[in-house]
MIBABA-847582 format. One record per residue: residue in three letters; x, z, y of N, C-alpha, C in turn. Coordinates in steps of 0.001 Angstrom, whole numbers, padded with zeros to 6 digits, always signed. Atoms other than C-alpha are relative to their C-alpha. Layout:
BEGIN
AlaXZYXZYXZY...
END
This chain:
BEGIN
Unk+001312+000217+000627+008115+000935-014592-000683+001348-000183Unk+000892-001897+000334+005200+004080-014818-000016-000252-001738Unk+000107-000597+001449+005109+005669-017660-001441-000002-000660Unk+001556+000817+000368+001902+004657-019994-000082+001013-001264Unk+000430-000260+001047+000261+006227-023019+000502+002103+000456Unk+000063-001668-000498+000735+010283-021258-000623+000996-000794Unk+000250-001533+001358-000166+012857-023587-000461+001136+000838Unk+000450-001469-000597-001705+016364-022114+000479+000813-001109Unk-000683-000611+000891+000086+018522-024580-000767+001415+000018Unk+000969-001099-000296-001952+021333-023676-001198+000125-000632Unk+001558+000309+000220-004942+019670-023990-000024+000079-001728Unk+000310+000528+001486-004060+018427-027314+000226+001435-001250Unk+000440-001624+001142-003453+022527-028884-001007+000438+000349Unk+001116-001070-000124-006211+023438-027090+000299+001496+000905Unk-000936-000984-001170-003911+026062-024504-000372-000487+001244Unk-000086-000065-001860-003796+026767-021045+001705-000359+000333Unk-002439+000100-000165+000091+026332-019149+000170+000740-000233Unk-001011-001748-000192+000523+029784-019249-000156+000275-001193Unk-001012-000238+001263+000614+029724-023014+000989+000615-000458Unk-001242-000559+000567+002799+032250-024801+000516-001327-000855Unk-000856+000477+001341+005277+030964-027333-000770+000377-001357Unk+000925-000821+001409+003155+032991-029839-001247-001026+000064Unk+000945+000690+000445+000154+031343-028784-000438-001166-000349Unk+000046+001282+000029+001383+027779-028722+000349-000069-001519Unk+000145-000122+001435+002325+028699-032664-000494+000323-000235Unk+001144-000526+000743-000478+030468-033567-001105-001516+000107Unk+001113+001208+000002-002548+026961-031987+000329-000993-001209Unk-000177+001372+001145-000339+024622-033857-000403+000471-001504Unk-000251-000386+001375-000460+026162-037200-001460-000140-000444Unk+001357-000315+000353-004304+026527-037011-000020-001960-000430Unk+000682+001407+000225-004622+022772-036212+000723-000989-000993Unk-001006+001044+000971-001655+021406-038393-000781+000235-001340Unk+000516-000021+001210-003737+023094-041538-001226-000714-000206Unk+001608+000650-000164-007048+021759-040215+000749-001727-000172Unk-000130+000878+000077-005263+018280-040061+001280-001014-000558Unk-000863+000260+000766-002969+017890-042407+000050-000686-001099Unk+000656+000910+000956-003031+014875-044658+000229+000028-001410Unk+000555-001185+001450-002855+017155-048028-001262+000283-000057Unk+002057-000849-000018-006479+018716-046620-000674-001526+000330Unk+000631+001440-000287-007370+014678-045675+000823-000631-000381Unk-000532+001243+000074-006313+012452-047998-000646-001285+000377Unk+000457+001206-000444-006574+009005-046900-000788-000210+001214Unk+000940-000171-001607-008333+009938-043359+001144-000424+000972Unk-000763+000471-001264-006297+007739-040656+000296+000936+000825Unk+000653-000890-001356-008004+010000-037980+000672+000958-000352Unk-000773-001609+000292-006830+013287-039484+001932-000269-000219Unk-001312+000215-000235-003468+011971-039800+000866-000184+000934Unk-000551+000459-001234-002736+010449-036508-000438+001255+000920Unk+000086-000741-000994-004336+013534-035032+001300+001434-000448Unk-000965-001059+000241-001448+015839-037120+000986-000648+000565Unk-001127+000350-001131+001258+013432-035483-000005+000478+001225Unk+000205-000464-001381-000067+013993-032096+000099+001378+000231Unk-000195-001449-000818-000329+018045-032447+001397+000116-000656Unk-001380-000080+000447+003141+017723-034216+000543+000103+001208Unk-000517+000371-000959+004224+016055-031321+000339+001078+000987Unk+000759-001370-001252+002558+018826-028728+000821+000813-000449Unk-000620-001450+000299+004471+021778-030654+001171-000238+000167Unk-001683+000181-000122+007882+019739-030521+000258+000544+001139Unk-000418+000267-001219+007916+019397-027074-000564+001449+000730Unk+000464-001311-000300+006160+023064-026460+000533+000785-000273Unk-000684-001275+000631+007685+025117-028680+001364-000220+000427Unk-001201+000125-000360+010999+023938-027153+000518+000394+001517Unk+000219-000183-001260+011756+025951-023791+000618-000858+000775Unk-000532+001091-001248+014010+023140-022340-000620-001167+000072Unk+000919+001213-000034+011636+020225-023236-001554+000600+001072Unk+001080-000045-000452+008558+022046-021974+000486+000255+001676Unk-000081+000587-001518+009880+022788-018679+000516-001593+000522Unk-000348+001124-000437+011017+019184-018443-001515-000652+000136Unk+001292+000807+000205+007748+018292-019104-001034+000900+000994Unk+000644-001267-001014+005818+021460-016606+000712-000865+000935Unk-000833+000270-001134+008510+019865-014103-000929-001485+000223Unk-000393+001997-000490+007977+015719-013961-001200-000553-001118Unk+000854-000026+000818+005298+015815-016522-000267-001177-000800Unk-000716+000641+001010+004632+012230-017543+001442-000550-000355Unk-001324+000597-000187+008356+011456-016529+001038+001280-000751Unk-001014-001204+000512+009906+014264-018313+000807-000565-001128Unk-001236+000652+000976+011508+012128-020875+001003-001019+000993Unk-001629+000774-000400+013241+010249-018275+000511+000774+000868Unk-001251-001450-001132+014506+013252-016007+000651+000293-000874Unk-000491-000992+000901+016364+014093-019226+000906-001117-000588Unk-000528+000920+000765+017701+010557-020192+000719-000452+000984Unk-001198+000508-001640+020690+008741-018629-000556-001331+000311Unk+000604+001502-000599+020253+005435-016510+000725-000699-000212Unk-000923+001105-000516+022207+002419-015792-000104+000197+000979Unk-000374-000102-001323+021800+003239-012345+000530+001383+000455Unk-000553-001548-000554+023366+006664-012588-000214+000688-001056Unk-000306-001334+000301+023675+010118-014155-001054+000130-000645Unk+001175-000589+000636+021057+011571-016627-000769+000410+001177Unk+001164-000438-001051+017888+012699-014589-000229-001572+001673Unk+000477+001651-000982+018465+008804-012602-001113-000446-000405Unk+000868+000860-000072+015592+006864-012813-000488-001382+000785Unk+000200+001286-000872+015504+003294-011395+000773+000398+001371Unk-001064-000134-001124+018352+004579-009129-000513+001454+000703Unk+000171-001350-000307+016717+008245-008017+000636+001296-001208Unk-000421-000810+000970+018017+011438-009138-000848+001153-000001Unk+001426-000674+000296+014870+013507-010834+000637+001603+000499Unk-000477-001739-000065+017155+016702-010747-000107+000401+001555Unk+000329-000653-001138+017084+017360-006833-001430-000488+000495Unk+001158-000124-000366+013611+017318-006851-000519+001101-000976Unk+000454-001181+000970+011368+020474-007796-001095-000616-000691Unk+001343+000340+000623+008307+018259-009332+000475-001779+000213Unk+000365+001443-000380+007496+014501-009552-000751-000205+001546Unk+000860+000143-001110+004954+014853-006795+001492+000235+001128Unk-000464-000038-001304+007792+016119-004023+001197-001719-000592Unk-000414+000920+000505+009967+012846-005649-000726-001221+000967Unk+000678+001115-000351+006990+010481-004874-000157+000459+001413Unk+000172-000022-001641+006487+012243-001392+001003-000562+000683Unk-000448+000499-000751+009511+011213-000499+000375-001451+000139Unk+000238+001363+000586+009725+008005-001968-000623-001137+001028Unk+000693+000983-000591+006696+006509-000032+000269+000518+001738Unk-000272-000074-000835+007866+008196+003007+001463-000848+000747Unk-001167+000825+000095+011152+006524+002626-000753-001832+000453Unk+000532+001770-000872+009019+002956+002676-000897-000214+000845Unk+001079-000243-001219+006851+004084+005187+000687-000360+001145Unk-000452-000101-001516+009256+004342+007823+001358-000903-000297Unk-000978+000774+000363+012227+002020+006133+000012-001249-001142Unk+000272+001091+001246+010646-000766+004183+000839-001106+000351Unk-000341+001716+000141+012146-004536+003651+000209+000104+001215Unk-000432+000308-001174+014036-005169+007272-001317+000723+001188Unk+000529-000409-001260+012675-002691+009102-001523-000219+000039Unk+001484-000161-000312+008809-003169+008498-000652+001219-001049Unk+000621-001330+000440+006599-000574+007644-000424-000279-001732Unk+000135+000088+000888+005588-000555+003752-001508-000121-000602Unk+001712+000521+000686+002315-001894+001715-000519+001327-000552Unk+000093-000933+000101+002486+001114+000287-001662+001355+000370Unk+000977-000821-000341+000270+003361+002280-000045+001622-000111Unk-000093-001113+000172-000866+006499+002430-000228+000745-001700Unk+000274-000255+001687-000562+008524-001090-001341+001098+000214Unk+001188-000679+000268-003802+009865-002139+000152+001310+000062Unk-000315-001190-000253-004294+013548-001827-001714+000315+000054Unk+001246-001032+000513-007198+016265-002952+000197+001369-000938Unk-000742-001064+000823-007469+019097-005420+000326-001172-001468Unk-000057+000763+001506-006012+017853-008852+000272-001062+000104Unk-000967+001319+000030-004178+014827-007613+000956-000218-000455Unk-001058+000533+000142-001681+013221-008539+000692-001547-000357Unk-000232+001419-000203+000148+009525-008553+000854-000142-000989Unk-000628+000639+000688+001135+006834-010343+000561-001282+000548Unk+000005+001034-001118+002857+004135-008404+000214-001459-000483Unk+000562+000885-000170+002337+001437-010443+001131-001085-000996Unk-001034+000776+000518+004232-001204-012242+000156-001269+000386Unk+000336+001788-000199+005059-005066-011695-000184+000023+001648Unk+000582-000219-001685+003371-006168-008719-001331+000423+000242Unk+001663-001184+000156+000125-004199-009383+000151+001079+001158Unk-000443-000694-001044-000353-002842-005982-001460+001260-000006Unk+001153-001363+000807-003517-000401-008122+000904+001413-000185Unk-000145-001063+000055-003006+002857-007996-000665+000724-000978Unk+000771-000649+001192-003828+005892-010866+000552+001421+001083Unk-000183-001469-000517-004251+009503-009731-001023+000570-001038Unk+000261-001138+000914-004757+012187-012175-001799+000802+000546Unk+001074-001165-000528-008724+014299-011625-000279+000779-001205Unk+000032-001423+000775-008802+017743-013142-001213+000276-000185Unk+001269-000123+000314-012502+018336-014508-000048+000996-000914Unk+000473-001394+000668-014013+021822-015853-000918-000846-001117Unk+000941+000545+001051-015769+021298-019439-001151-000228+000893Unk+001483-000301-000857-018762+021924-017250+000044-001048+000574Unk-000053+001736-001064-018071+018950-014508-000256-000566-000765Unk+000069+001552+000589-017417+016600-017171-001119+000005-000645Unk+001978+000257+000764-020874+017226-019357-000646+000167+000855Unk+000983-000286-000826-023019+018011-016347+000323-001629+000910Unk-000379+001315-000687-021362+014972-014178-000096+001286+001477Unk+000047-001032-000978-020428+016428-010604+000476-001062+000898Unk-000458+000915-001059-019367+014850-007045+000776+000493+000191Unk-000954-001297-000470-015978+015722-005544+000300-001345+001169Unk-000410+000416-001198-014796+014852-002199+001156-000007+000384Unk-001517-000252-000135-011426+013398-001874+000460-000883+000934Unk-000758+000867-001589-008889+012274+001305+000907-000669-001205Unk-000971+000784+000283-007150+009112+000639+000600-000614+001611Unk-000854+000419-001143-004902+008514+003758-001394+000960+001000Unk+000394-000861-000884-007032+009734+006827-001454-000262-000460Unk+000944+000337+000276-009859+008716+005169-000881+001364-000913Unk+000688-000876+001044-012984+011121+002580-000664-000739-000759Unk+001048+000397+000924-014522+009258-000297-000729+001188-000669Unk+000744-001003+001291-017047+011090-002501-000659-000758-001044Unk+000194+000281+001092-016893+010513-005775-001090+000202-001190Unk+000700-000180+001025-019553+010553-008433+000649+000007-001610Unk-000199+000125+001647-018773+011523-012050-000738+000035-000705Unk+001418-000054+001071-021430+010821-014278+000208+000779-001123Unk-000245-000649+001135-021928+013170-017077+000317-000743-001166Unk-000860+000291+001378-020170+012755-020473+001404-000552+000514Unk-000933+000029-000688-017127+012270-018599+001220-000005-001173Unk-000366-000135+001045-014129+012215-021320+001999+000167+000578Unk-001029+000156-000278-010345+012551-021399+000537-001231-000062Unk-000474+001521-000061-008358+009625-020144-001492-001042+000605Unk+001139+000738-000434-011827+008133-018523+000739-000599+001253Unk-000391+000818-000739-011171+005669-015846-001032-000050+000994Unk+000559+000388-000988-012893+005671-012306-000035-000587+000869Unk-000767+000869-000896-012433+002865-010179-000447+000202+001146Unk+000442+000148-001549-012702+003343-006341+000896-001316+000454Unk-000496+001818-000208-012651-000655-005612+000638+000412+001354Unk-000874+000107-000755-010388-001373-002646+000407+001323+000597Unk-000580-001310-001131-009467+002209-001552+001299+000273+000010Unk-000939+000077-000237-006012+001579-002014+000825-000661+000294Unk-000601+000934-001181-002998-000077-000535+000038-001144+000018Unk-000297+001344+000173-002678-003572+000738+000510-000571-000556Unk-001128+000936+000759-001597-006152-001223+000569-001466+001228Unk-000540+000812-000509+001035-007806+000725-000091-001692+000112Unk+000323+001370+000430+000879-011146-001122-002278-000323+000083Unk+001087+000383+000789-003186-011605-001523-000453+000687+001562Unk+000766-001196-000863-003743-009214+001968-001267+000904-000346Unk+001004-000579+000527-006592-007667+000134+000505+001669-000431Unk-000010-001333+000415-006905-003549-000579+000174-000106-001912Unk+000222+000006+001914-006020-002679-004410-000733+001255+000044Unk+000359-000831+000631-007531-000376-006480+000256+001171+000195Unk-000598-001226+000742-007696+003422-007400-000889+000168-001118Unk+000454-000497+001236-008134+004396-011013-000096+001676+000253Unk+000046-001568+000636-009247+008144-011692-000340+000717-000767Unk+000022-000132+001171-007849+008936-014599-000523+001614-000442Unk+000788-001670+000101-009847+012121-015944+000740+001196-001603Unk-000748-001020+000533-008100+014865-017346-000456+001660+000048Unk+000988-001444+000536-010177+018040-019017+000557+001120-000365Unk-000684-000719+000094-009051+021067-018831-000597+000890-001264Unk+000500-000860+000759-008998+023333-021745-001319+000805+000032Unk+001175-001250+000160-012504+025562-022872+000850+001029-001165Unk-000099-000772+001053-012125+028380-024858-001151+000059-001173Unk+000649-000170+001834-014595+028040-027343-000793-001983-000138Unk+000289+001167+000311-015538+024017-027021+001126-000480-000435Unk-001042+001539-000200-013248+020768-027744-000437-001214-000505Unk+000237+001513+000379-013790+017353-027779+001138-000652-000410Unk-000746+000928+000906-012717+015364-030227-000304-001127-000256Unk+000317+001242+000276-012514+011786-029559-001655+000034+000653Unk+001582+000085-000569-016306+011284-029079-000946+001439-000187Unk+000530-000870+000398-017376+014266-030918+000691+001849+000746Unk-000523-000728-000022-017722+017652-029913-000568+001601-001049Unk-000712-000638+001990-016503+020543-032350+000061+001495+000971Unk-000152-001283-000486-016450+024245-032219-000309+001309-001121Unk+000193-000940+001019-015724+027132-034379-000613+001401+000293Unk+000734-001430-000034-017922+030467-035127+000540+000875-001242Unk+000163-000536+001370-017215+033307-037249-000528+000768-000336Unk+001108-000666+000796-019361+034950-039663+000608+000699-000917Unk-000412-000799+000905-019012+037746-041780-000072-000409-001669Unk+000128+000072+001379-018534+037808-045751-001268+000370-000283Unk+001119-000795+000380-021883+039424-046119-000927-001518+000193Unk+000617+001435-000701-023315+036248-043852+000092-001256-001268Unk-000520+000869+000951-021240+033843-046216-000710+000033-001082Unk+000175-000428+001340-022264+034970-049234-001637-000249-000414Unk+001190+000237+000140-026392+035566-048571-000679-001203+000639Unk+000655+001262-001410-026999+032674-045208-000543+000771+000207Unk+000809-000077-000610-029435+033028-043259+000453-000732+001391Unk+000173+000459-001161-029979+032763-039640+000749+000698+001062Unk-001009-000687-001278-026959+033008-036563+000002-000652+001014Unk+000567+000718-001249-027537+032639-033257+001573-000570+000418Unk-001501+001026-000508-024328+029628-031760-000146-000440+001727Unk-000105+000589-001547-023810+028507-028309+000338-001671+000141Unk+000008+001610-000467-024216+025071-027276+000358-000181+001449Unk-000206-000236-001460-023551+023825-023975-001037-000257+001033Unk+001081-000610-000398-027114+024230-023171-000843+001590-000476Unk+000238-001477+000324-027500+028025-024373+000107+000277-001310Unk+000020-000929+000915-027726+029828-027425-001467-000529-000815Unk+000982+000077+000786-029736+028625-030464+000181-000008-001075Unk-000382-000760+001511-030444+029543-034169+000560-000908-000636Unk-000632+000661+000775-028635+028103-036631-000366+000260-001261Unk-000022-000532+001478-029483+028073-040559+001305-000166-000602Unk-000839-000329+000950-026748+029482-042775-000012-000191-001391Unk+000313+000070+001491-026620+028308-046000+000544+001320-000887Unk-000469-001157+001090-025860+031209-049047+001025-001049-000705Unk-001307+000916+000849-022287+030168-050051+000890-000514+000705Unk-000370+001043-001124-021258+028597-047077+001570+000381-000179Unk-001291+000149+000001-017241+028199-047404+001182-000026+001620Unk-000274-000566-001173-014945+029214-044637+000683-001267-000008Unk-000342+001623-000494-013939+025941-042931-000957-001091-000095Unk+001500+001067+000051-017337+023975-043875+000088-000048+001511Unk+000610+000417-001061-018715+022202-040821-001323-000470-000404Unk+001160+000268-000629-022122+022184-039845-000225-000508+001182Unk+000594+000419-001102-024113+019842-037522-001307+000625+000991Unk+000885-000368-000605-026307+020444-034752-000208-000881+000859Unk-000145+001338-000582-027748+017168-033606-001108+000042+000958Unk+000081+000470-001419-028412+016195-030378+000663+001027+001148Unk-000439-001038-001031-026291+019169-029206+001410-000087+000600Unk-000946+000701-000305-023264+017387-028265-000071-000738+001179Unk-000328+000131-001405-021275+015417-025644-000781-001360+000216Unk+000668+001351-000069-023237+012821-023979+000528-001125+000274Unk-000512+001010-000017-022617+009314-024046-000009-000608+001497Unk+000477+001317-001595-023291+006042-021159-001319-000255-000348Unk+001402+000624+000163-026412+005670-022683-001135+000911+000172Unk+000882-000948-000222-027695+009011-021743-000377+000803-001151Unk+000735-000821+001042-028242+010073-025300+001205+000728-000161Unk-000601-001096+000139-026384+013369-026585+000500-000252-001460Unk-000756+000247+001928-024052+013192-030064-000255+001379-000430Unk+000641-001389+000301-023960+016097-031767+001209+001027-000344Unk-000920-001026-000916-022691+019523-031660+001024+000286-002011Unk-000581-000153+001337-019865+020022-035292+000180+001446-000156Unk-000305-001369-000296-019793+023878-035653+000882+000369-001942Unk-000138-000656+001420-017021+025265-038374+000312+001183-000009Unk-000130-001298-000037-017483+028145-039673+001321+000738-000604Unk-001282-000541+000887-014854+030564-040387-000131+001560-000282Unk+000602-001187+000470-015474+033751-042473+001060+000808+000440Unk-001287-001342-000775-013811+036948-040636-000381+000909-000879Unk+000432-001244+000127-013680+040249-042151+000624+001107+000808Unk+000451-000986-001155-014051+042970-040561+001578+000832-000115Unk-000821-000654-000041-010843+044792-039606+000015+001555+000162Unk-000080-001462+000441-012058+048304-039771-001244+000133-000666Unk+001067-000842+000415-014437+049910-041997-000333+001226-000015Unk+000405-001341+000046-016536+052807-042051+000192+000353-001747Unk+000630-000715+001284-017076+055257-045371-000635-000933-000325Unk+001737+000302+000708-020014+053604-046586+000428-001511+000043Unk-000276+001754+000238-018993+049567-045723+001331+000209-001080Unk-000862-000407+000763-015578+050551-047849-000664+000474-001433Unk+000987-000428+001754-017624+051831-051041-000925-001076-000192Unk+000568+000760+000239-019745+049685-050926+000921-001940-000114Unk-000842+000520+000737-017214+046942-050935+000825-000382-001637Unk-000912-000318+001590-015526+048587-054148-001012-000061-000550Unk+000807+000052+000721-018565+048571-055479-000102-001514-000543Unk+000194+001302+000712-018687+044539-055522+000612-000255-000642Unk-001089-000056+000665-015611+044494-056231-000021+000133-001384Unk-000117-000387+001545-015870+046472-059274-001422-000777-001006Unk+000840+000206+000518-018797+044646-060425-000411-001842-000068Unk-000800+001108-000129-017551+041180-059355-000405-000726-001799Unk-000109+000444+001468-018413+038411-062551+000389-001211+000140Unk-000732+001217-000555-016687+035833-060907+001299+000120+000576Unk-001000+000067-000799-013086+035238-060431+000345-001433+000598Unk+000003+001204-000876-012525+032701-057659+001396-001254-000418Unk-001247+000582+000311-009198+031625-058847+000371-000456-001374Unk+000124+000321+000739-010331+031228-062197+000518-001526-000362Unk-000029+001478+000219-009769+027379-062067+001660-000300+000444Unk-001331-000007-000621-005978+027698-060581+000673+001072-001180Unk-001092-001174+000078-004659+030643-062749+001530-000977-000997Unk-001267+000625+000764-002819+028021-065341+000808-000635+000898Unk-000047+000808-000480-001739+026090-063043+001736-000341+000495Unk-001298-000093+000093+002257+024851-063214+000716-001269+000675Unk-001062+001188-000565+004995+022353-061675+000254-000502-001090
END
């Protein structure tokens, strides 16, 4: 049976593959505080999304899980589990370990019923899809539909883009309409293999899979993105110029603004099916400045010393 409900583990810290160890703990830690159901009580959403990056850091921060999972990717929990038809790394009678990936696995697989199907006839099968950013799913039951993985730049998926892909000796070109999303579904009606029973072509799904940005992420429908602003900023507001994913525009700062607040910016978000745009969540997070001059340093001590507010005032009793 394929493996269902696939996770991008990547996707979900917000990393690239080539991820240190440092940086896959420095991601989780950011997002476990951002969604941690202490900082959201009673928020479903914020809860089920700290399971899921839980999840991501188990299986990341662990160097023999993550290459199981870099290796065979959604099958990496069963290259690692034993069968009834054999040896740990069996699977429905194959053995995952003398293969370097899933993909050379499935190459040989359908080459195997290509040229040795059911008494000697050739296999329903077909040719396996192939482009950049492919990859197969062969299917469960008697569902003779096919799923192949498409790799999309933030950019592709909000702009919408065409890509041109060989399925057997064949070139479809695909349309992706903008707002494009993770896990989106594209059906190219009959472009895949015969169905034996029904003689009719099945399906291909193309399932869409977004590759990390460095300063966007979509979340769910919404998309989210942090800026940071100085203590000076914090303290008076005003006006900072943010990046959208149509350029650079001002933003009002409130005086006070709290490091982790989110601010909207509406209609600057990911677009829907209906053509209209959601909006853009920007949180801020107050940096200070890691070197000072003379003069920013005195002037510091100066607030400091003149300070008529202690922030912690409301915590100092505060006991088990």
């Amino acid at each position: 049976m394929a493996a269902t409900g696939f996770k991008d583990y990547y996707a979900v810290l917000g990393v690239s593959r080539t991820a240190t160890t440092d940086d896959i703990k420095q991601a989780f830690r950011k997002l476990a505080r951002k969604y941690h159901p202490d900082v959201n009580p009673g928020d479903k959403a914020a809860e089920a999304k700290f399971k899921e990056v839980s999840e991501a850091y188990e299986v990341l921060s662990d160097a023999d899980k993550r290459q199981k999972y870099d290796q065979y990717g959604q099958y990496w929990q069963q290259a690692n589990r034993a069968s009834p038809y054999g040896s740990p790394g069996d699977v429905g009678g194959f053995d995952f370990s003398n293969y370097g990936s899933f993909d050379e696995f499935i190459n040989e697989l359908l080459g195997r019923f290509a040229t040795s199907g059911p008494s000697g006839r050739s296999s329903p099968y077909g040719s396996r899809p192939s482009g950049p950013g492919f990859g197969y799913d062969p299917g469960a039951g008697q569902s003779f539909d096919q799923e192949a993985a498409m790799r999309l730049t933030f950019s592709e998926a909000f702009h919408g883009t065409e890509k041109r892909l060989r399925i057997g000796s064949d070139s479809v070109d695909v349309r992706i309409p903008p707002g494009a999303k993770q896990g989106s579904k594209i059906r190219l009606k009959g472009k895949g293999p015969l169905n034996p029973y029904n003689k009719q072509p099945a399906d291909i799904y193309l399932v869409v899979q977004l590759d990390a940005h460095s300063f966007f992420k979509l979340e769910g429908d919404g998309l989210t993105a942090e800026i940071p602003i100085a203590p000076d900023e914090a303290v008076l507001g005003g006006k900072i110029e943010v990046p959208t994913p149509d350029g650079s525009v001002t933003m009002n700062l409130p005086a006070g603004v709290k490091s982790g607040q989110t601010l909207r910016l509406r209609g600057k978000g990911w677009p829907n099916p209906r053509g209209d745009r959601g909006d853009l969540l920007i949180t801020v997070v107050i940096t200070p400045p890691s070197h000072l001059s003379d003069g920013e340093r005195q002037l510091y001590e100066q607030i400091r010393d003149r300070r008529t507010v202690d922030p912690r005032q409301s915590i100092i009793h505060t006991r088990l």
